[in-house]
N, C-alpha and C positions, 0 to 999 in steps of 0.2 A: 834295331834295338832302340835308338834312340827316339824313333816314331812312336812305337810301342809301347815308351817311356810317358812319351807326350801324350799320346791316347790314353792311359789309366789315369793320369792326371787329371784329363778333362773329365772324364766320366767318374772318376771321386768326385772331383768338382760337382760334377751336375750333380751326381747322387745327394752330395751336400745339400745343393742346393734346391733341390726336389724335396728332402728333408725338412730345410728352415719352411720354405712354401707351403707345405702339407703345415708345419705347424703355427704359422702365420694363420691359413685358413680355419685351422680349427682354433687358433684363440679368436679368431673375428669373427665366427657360429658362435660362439661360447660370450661373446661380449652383444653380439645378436641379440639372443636368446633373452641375456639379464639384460637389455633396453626393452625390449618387446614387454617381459613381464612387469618394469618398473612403468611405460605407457599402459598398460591396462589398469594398473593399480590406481595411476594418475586419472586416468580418463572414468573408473571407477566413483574415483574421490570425488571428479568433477561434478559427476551429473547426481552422485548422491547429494553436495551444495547445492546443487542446481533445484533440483528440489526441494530441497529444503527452505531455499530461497523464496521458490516461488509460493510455498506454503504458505511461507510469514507472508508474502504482499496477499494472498489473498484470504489472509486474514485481517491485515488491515484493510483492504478492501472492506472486506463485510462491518468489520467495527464503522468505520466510515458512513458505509450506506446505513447502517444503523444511529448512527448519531446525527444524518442529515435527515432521514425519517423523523428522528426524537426533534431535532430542531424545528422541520418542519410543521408536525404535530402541534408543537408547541404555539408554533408562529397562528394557526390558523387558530386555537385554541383562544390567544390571547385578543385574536381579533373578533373573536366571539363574544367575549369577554367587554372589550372596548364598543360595540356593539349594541350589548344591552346597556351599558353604564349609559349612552351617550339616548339610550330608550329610556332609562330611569330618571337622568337631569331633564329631559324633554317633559315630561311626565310630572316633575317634581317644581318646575318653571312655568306649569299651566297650570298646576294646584295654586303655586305663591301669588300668580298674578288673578288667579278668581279670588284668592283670598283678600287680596288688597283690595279689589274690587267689591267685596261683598264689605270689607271692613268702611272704606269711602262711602257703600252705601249708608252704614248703620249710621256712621258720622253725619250725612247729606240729612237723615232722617232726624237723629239728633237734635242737628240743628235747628230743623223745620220745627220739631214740636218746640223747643223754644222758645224760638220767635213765634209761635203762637203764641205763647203764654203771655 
């Protein structure tokens, strides 16, 4: 009897304890589950940033290559530019010095009939 006593005991016990277990397992499926879905959402968020991300850099990229185009543009433009002015003072310092040349002459002639006279 007193064995008998001791045997339901343990097998309440276990049963107990086969109980909390089973319910242990199913809150730890059940906390599974709600991390599983709160990592998809996360890993969702990320790579929608993630993209989004890279969106913005490569749009600044492209403003970038565009504004080094426009710089460049500009650069070779102004060196065009610098180019002919430095054709036109060339141009405009062989006019001045025929001119003074020609003015010397009239003066040298000047003179001459002059001192003819």
């Amino acid at each position: 009897a007193e064995l008998e006593k001791k045997l339901k005991n343990h097998l309440r016990d276990s049963e107990k304890m086969l109980v909390d277990v089973t319910d242990q397992r199913s809150q730890l499926a059940k906390q599974n589950e709600e991390l599983t879905e709160q990592n998809a959402e996360l890993e969702k968020k990320l790579s929608q940033e993630k993209a989004a991300y890279e969106k913005k850099m490569l749009e600044k990229m492209k403003k970038m290559t565009l504004v080094a185009t426009e710089v460049s543009d500009k650069k070779n433009h102004l060196a065009k530019q610098k180019e002919e002015l430095a054709k036109q003072k060339a141009e405009l310092e062989e006019k001045l010095l025929e001119g003074k040349a020609e003015h010397e002459d009239r003066v040298l002639e000047e003179k001459k009939k002059m001192m003819e006279r």
